[in-house]
PDB file with one MODEL, atoms N, CA, C and O in Angstrom:
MODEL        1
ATOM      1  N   UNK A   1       0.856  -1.175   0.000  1.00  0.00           N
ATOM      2  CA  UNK A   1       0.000   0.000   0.000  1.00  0.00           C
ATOM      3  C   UNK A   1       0.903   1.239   0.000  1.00  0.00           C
ATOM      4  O   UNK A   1       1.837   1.388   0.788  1.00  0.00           O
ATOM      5  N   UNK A   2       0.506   2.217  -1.058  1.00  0.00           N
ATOM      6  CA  UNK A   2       1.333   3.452  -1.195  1.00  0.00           C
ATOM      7  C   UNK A   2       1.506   4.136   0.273  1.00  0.00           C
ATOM      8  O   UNK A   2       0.714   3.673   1.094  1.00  0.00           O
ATOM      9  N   UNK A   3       2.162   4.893   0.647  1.00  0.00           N
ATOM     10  CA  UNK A   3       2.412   6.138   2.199  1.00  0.00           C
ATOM     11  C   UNK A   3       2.119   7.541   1.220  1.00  0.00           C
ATOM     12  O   UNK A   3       2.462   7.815   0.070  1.00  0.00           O
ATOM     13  N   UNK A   4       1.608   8.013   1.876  1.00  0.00           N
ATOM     14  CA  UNK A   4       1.694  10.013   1.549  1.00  0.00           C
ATOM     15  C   UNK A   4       3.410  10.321   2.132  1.00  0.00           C
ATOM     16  O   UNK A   4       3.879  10.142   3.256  1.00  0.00           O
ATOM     17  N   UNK A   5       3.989  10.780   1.026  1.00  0.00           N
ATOM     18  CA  UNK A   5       5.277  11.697   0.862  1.00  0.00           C
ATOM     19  C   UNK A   5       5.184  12.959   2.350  1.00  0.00           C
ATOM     20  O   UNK A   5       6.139  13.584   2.812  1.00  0.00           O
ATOM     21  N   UNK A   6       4.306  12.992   2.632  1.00  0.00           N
ATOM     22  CA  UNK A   6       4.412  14.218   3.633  1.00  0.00           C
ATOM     23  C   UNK A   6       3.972  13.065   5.202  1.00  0.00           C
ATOM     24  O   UNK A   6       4.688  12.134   5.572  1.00  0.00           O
ATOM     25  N   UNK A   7       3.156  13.325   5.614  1.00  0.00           N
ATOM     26  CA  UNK A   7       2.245  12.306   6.328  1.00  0.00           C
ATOM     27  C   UNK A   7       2.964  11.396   6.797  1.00  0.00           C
ATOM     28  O   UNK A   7       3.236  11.336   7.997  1.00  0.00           O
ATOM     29  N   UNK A   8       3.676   9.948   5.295  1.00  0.00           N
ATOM     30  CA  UNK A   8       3.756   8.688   5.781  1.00  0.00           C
ATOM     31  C   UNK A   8       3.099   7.795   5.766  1.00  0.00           C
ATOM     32  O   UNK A   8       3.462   6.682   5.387  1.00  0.00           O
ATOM     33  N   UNK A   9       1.314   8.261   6.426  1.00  0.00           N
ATOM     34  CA  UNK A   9       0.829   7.177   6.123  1.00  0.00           C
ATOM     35  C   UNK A   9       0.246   6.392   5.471  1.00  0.00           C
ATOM     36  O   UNK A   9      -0.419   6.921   4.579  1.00  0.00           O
ATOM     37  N   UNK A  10       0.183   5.097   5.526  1.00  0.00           N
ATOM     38  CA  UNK A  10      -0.520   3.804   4.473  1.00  0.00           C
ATOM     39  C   UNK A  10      -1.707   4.605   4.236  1.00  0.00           C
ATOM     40  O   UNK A  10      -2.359   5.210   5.086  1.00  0.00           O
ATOM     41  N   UNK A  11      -1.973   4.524   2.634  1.00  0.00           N
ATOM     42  CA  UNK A  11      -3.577   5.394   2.310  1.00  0.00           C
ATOM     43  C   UNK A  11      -3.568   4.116   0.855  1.00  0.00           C
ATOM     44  O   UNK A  11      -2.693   3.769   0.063  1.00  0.00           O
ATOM     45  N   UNK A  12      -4.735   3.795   1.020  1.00  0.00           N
ATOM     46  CA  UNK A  12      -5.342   2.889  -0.333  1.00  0.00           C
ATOM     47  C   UNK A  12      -6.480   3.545  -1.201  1.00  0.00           C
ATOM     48  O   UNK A  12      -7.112   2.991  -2.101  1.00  0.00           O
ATOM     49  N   UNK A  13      -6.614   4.837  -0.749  1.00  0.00           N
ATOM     50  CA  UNK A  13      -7.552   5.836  -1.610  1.00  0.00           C
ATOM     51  C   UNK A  13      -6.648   7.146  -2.184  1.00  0.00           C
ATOM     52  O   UNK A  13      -5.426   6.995  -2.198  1.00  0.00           O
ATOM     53  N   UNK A  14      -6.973   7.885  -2.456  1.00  0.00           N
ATOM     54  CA  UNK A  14      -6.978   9.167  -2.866  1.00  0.00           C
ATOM     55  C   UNK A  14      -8.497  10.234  -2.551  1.00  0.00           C
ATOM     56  O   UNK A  14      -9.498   9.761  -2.013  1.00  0.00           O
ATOM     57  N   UNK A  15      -8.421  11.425  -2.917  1.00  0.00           N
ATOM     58  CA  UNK A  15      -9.539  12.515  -2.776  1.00  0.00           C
ATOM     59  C   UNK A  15      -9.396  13.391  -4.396  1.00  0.00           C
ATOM     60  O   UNK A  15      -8.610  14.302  -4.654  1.00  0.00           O
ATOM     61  N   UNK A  16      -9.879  13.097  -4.829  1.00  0.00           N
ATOM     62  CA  UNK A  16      -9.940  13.792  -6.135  1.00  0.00           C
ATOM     63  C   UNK A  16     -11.588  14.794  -6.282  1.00  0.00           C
ATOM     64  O   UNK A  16     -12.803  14.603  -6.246  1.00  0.00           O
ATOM     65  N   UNK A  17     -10.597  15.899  -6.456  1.00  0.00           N
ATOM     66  CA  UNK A  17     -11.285  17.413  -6.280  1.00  0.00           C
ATOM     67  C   UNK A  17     -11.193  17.889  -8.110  1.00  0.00           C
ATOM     68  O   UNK A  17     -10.168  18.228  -8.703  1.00  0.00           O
ATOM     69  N   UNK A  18     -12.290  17.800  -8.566  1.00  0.00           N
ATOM     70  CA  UNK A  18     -12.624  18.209  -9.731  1.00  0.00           C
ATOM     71  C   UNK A  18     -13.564  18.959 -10.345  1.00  0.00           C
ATOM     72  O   UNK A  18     -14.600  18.794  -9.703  1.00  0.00           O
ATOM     73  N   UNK A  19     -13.811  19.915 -11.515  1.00  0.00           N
ATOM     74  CA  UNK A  19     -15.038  21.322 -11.608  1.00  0.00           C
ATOM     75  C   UNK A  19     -15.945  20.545 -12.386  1.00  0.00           C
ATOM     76  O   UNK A  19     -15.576  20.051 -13.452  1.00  0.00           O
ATOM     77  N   UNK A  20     -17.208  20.380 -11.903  1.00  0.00           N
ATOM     78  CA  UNK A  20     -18.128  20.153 -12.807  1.00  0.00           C
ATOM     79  C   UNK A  20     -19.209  20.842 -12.914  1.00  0.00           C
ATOM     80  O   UNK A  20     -19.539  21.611 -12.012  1.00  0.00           O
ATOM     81  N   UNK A  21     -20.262  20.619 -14.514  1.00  0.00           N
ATOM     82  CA  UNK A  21     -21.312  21.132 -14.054  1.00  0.00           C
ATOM     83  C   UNK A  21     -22.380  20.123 -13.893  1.00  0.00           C
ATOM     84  O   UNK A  21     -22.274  19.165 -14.658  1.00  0.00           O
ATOM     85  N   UNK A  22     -23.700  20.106 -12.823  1.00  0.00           N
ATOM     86  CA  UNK A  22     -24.427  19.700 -12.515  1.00  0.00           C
ATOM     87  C   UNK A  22     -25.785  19.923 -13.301  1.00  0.00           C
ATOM     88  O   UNK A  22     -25.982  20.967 -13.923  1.00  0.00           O
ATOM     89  N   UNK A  23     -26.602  19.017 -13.252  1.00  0.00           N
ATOM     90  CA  UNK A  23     -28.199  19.624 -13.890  1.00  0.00           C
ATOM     91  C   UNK A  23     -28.756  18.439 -12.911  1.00  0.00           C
ATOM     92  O   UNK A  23     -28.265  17.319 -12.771  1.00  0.00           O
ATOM     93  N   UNK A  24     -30.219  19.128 -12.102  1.00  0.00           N
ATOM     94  CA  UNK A  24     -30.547  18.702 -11.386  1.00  0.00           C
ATOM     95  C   UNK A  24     -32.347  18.690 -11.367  1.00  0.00           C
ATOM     96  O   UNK A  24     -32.722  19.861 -11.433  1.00  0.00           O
ATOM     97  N   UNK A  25     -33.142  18.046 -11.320  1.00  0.00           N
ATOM     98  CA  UNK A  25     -34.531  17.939 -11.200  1.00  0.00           C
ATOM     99  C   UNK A  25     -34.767  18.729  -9.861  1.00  0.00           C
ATOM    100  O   UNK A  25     -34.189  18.329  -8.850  1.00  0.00           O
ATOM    101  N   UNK A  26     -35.773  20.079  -9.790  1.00  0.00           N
ATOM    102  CA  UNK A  26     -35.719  20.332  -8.490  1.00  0.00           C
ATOM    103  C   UNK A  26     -37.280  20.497  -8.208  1.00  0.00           C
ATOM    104  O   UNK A  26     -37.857  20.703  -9.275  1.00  0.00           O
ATOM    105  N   UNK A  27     -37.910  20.480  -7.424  1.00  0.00           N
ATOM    106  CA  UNK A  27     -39.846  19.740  -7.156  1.00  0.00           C
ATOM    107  C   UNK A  27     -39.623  20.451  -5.474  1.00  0.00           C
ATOM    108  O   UNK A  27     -38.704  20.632  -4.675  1.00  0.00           O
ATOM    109  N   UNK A  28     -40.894  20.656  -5.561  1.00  0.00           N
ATOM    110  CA  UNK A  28     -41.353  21.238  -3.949  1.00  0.00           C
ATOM    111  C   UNK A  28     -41.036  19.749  -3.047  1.00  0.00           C
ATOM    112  O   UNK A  28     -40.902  18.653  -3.592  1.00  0.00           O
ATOM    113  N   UNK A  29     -40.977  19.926  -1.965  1.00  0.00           N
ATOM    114  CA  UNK A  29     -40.783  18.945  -1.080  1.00  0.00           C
ATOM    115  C   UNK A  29     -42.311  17.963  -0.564  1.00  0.00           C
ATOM    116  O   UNK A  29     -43.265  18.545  -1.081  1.00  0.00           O
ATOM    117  N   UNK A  30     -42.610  17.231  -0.085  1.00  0.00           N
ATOM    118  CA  UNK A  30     -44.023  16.941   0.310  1.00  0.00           C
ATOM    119  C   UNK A  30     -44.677  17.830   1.048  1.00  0.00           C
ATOM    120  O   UNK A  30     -45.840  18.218   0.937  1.00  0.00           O
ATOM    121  N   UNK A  31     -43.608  18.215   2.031  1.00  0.00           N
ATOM    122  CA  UNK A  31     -44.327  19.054   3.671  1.00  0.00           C
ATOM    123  C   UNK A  31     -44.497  20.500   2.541  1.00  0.00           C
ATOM    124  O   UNK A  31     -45.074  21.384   3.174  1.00  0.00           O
ATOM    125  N   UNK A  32     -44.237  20.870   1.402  1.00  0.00           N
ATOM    126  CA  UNK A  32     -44.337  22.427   0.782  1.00  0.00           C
ATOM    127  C   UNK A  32     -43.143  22.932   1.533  1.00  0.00           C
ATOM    128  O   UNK A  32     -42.751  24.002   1.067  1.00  0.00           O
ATOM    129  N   UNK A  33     -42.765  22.696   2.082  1.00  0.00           N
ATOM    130  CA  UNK A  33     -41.410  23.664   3.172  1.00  0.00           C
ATOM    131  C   UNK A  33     -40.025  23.654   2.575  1.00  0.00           C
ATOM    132  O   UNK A  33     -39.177  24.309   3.182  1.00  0.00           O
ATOM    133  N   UNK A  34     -39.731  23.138   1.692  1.00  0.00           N
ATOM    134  CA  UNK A  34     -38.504  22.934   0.844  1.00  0.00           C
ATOM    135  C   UNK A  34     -38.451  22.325  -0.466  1.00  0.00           C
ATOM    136  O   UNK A  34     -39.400  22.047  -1.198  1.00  0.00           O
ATOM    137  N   UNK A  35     -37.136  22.146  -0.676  1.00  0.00           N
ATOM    138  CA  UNK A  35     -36.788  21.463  -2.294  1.00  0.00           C
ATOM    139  C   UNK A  35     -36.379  20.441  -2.160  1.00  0.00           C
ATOM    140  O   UNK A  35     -35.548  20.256  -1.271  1.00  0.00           O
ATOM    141  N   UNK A  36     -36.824  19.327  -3.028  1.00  0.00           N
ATOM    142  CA  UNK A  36     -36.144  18.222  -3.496  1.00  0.00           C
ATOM    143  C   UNK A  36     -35.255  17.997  -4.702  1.00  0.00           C
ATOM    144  O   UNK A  36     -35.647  17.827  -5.856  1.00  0.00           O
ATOM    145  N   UNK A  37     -33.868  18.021  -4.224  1.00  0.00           N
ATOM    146  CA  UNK A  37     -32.943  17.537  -5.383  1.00  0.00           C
ATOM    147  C   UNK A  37     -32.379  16.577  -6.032  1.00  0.00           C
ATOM    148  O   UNK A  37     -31.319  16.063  -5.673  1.00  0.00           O
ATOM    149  N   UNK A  38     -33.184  16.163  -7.287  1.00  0.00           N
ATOM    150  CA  UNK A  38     -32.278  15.094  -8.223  1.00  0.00           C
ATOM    151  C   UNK A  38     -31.761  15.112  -9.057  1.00  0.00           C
ATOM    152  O   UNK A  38     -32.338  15.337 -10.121  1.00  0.00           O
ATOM    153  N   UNK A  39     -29.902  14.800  -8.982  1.00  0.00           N
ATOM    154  CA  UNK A  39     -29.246  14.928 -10.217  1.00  0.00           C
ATOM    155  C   UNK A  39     -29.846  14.221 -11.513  1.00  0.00           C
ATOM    156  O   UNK A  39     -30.539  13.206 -11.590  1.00  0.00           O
ATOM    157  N   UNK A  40     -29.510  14.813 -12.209  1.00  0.00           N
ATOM    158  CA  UNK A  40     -30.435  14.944 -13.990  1.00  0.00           C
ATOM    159  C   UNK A  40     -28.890  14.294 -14.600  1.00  0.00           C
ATOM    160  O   UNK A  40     -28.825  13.367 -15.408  1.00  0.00           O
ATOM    161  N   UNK A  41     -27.914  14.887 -14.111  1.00  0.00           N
ATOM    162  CA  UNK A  41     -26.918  14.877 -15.054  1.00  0.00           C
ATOM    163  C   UNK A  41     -25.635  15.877 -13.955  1.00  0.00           C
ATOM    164  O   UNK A  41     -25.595  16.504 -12.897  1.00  0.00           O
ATOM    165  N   UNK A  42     -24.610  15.392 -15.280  1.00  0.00           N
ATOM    166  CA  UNK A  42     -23.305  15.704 -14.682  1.00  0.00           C
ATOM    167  C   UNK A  42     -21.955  15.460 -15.452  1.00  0.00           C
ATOM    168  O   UNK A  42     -21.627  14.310 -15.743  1.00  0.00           O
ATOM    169  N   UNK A  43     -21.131  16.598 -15.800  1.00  0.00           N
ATOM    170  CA  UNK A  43     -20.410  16.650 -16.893  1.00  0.00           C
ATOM    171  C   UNK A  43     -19.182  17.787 -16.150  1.00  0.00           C
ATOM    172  O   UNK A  43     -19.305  18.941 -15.738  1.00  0.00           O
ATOM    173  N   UNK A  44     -17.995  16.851 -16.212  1.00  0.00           N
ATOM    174  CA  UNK A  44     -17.113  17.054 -15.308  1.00  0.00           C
ATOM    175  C   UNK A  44     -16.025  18.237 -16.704  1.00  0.00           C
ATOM    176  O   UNK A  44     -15.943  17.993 -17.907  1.00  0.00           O
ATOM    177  N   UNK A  45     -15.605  19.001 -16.228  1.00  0.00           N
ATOM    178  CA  UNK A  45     -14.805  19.875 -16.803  1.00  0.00           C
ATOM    179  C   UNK A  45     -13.270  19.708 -17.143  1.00  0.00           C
ATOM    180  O   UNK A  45     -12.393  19.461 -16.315  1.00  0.00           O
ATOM    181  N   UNK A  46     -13.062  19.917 -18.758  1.00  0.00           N
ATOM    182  CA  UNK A  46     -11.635  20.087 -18.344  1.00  0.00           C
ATOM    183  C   UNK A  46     -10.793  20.379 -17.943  1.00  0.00           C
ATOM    184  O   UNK A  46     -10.931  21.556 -17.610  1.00  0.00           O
ATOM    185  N   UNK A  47      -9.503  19.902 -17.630  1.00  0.00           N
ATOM    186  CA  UNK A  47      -8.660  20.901 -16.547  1.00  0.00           C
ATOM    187  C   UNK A  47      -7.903  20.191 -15.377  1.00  0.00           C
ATOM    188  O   UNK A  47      -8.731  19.499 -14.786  1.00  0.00           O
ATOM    189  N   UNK A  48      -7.265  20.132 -15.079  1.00  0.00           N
ATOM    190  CA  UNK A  48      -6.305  19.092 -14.001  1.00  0.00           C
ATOM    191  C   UNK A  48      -7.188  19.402 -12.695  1.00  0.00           C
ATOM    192  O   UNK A  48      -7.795  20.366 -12.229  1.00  0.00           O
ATOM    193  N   UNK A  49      -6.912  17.956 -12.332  1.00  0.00           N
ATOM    194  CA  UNK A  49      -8.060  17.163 -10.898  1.00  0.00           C
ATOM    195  C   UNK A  49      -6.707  17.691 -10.096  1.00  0.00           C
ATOM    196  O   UNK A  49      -5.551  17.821 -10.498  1.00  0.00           O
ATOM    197  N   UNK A  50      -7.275  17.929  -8.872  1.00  0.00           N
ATOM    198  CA  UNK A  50      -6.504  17.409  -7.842  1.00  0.00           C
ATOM    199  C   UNK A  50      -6.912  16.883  -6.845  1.00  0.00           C
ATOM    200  O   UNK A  50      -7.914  17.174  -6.192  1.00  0.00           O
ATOM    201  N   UNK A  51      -5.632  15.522  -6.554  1.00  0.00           N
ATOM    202  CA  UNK A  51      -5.426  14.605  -5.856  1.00  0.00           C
ATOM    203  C   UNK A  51      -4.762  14.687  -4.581  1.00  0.00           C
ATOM    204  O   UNK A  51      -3.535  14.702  -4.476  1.00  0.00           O
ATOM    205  N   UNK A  52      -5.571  14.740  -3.601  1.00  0.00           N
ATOM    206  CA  UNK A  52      -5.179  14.119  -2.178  1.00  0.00           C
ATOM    207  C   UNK A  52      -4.927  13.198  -0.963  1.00  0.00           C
ATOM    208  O   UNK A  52      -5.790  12.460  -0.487  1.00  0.00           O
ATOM    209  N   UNK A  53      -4.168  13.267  -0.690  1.00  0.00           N
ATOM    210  CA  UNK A  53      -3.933  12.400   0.460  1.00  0.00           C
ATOM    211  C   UNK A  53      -5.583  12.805   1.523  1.00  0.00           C
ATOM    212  O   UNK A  53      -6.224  13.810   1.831  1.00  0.00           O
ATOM    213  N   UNK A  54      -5.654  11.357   1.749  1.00  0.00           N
ATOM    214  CA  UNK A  54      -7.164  11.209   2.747  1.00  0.00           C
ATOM    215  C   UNK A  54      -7.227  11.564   4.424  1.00  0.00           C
ATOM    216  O   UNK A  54      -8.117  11.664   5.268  1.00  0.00           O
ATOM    217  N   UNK A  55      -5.578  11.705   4.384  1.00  0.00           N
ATOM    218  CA  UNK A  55      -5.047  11.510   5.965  1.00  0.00           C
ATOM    219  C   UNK A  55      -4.735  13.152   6.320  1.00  0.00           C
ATOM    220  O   UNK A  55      -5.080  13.567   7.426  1.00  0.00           O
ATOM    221  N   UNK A  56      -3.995  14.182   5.237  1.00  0.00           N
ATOM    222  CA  UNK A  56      -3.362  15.187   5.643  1.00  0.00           C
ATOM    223  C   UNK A  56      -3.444  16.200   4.515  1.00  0.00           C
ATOM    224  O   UNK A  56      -2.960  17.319   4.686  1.00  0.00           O
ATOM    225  N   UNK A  57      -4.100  15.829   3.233  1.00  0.00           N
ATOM    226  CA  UNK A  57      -4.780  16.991   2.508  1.00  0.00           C
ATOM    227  C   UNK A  57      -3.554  17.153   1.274  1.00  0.00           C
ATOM    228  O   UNK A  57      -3.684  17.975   0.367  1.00  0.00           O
ATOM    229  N   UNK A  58      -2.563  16.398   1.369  1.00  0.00           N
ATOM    230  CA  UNK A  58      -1.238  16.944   0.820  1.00  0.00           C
ATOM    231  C   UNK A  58      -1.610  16.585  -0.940  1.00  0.00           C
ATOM    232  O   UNK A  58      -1.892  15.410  -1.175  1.00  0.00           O
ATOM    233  N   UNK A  59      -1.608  17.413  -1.936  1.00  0.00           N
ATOM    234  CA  UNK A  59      -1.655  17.003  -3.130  1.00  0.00           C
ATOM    235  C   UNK A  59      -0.540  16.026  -3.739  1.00  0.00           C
ATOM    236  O   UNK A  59       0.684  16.127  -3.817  1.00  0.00           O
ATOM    237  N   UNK A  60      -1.518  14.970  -4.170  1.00  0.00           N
ATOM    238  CA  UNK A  60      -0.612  13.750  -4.485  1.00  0.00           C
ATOM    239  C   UNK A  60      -0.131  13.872  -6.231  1.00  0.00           C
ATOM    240  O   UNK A  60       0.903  13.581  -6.832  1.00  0.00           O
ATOM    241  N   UNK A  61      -1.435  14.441  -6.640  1.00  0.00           N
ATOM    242  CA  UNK A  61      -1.357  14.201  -7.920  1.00  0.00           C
ATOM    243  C   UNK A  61      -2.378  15.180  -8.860  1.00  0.00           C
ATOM    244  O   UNK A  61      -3.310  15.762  -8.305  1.00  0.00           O
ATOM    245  N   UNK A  62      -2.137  15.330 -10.362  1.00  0.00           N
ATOM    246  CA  UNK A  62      -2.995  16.518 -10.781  1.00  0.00           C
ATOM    247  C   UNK A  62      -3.649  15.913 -11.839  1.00  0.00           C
ATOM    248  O   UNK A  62      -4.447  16.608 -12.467  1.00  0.00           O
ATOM    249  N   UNK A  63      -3.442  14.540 -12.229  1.00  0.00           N
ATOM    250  CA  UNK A  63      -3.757  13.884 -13.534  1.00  0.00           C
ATOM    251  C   UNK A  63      -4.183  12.395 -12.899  1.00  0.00           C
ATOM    252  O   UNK A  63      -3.543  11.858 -11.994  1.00  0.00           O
ATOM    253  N   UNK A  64      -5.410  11.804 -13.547  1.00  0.00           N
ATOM    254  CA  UNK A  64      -5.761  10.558 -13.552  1.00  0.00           C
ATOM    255  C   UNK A  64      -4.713   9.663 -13.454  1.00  0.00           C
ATOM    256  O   UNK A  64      -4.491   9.049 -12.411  1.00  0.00           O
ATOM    257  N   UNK A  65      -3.945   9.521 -14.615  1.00  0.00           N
ATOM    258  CA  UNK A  65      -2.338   8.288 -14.876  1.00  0.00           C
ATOM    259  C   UNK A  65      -1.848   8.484 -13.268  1.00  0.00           C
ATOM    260  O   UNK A  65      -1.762   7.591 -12.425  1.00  0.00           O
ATOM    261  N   UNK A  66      -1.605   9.673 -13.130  1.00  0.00           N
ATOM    262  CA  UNK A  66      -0.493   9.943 -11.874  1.00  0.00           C
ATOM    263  C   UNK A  66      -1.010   9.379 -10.521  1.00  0.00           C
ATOM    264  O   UNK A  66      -0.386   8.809  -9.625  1.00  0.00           O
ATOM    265  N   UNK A  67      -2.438   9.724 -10.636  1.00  0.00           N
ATOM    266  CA  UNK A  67      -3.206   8.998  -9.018  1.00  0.00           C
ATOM    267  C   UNK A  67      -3.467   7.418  -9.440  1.00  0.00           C
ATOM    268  O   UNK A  67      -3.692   6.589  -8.558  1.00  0.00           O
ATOM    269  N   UNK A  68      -3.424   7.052 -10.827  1.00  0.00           N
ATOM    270  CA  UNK A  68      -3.107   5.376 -11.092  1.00  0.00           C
ATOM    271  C   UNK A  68      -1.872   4.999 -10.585  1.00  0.00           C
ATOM    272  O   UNK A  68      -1.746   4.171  -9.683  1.00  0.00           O
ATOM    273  N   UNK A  69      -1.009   5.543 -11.098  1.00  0.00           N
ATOM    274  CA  UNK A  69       0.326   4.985 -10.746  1.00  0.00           C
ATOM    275  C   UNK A  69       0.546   5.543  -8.989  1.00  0.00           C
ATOM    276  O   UNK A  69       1.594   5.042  -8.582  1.00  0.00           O
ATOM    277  N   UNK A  70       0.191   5.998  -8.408  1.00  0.00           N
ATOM    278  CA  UNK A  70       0.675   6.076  -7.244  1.00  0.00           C
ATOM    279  C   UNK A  70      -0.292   5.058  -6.029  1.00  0.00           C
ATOM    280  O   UNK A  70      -0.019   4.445  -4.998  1.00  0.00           O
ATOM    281  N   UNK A  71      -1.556   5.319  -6.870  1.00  0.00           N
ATOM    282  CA  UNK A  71      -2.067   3.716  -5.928  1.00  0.00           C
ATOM    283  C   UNK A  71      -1.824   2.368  -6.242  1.00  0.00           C
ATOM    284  O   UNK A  71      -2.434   1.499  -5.618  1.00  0.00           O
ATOM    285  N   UNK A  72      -0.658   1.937  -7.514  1.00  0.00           N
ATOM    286  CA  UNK A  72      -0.251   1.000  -8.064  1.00  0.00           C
ATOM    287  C   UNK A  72       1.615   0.619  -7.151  1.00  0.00           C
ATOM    288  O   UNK A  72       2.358  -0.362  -7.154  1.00  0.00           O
ATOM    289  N   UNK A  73       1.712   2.587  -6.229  1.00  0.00           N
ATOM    290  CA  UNK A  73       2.835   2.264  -6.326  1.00  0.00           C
ATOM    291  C   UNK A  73       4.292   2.010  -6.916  1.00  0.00           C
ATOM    292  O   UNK A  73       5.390   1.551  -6.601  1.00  0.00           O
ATOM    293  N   UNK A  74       3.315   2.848  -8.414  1.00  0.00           N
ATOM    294  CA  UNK A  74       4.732   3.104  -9.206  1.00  0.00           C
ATOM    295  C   UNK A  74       4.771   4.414  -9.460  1.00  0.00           C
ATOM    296  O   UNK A  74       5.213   4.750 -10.558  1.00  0.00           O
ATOM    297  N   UNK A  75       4.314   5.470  -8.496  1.00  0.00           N
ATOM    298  CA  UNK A  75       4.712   6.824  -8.873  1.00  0.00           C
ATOM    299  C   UNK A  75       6.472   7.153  -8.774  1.00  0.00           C
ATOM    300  O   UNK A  75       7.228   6.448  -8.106  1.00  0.00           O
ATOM    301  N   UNK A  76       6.973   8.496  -9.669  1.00  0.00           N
ATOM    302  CA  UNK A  76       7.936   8.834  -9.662  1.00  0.00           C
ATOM    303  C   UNK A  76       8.043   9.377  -8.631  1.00  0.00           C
ATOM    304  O   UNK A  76       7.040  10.008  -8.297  1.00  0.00           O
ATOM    305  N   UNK A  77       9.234   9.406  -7.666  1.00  0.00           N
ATOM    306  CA  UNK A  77       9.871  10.146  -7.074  1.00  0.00           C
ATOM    307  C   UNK A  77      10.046  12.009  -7.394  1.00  0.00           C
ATOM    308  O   UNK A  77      10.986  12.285  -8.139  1.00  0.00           O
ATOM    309  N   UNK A  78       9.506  12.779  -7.059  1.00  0.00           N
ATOM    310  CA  UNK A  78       9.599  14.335  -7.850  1.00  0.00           C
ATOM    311  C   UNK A  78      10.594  14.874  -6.935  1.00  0.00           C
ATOM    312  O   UNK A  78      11.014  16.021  -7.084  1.00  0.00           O
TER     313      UNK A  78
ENDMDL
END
């Protein structure tokens, strides 16, 4: 199992923070007192993700390949 470079510790996930846009079904609630929201859809933007460590926030990575290879354990050394 990969370690976070900062941290240390064993992490078998990542946090990937990415811009999208949403479209959502939105309907009065039963009680009338609010909204009910259902995603319709969802279409993620181009543009580098970023990847975090789950333990300490530290960016692991800015590209899909890179958060593959580092939960594979074959990331480069930077």
């Amino acid at each position: 199992m990969p370690k976070c470079p900062k941290c240390g510790k064993e992490i078998g996930y990542l946090v990937c923070e990415c811009e999208e846009i949403s479209t959502y079904i939105v309907r009065l609630s039963p009680n009338r007192q609010g909204l009910e929201w259902e995603r319709a859809d969802c279409e993620t933007l181009e543009g580098p993700d970023t990847y975090t460590c789950p333990e300490c926030g530290t960016e692991i990575a800015h590209h899909y390949s890179e958060a593959v290879a580092f939960l594979k354990g074959e990331a480069k050394e930077k």
